[in-house]
N, C-alpha and C positions, 0 to 999 in steps of 0.2 A: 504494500500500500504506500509505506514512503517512498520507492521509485517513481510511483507513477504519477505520485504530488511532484516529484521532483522536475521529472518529464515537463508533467505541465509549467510547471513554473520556469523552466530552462524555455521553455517554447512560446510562452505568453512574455517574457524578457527579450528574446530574439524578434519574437513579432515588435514588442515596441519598438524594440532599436532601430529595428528596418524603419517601423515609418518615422522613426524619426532621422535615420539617414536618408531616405529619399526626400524629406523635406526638405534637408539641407544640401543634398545633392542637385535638386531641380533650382535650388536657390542658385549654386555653384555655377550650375550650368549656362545661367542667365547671364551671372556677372561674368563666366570667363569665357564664353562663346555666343557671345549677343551676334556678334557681324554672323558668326556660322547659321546660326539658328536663321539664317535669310540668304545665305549664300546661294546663289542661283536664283530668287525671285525675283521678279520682275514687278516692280511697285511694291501693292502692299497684295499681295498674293491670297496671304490669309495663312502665311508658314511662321508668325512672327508669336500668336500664341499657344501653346500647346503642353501636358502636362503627361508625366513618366512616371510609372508604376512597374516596379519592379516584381519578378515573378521567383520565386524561393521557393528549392526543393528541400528534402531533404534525401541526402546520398547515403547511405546504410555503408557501403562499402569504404566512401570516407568517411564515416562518423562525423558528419559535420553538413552544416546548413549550407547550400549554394544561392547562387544568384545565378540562374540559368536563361537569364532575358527579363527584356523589358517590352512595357506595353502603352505604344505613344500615342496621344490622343490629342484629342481639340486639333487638329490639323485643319485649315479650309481646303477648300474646293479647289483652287489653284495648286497647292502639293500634289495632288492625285497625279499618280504615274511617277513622279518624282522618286529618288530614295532618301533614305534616313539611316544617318551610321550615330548607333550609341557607341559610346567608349565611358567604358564602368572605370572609375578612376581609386586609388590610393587615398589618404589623407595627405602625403607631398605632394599630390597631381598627377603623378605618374600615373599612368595607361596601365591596368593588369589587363583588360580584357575590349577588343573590338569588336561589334556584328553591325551589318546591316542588311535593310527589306525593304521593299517596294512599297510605298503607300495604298492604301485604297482607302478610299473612300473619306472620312476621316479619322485613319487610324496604320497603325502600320505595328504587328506582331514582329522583336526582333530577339531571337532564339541563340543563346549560345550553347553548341552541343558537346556534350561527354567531358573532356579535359580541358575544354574551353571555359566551362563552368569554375567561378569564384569563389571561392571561401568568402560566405556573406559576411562575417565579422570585418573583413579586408578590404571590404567597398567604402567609402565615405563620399563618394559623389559619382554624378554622371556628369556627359559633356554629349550635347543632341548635335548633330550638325543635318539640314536637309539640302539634298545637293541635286544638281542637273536641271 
């Protein structure tokens, strides 16, 4: 019975942290990739506001939480067809992890697979850029 109070309390502390590293990541994102975040539109497109939710496994084999992609949103009408490259960042900035995916619609699923996947403790921000 204490493992699985434990379990829970390890997993309801992991869930906060995440959101509260995406909040501070999407924040990051704005201040150090503002020009990217519109790279390639053309006016105001509709690529200028949009928000990042991060997708967490968990990997049994690493005994540890991942971040296995992100899920970008509020995208306008003008992104459509375009792509979108997340880059999951360190707390120094450094790059651990890049994907990107094709827009649709307003939204764009961006999946990082097997060994690509992060150690979610080791994420402290993202950086969105939408290109083409």
């Amino acid at each position: 019975m204490a493992m699985d109070r434990r379990v829970f309390l390890a997993r309801r502390l992991v869930a906060v942290s995440l959101i509260g590293l995406s909040t501070f990541g999407v924040r990051e994102a704005f201040a150090r990739t503002g020009d990217a975040l519109t790279q390639g539109a053309s006016g105001t497109g509709g690529c200028q506001a949009l928000s990042v939710a991060y997708k967490v496994d968990y990997v049994p084999e690493r005994r540890t939480y991942v971040v296995a992609g992100a899920e970008v949103t509020g995208l306008g009408p003008g992104c459509a067809g375009r792509t979108v490259q997340v880059t999951f960042t360190a707390d120094d900035g450094s790059p651990l992890a890049t994907a990107d995916a094709r827009i649709a619609a307003s939204s764009a699923a961006v999946v990082l697979t097997g060994d690509e996947a992060v150690e979610a403790a080791k994420v402290a921000g993202v950086s969105v850029a939408v290109l083409g």
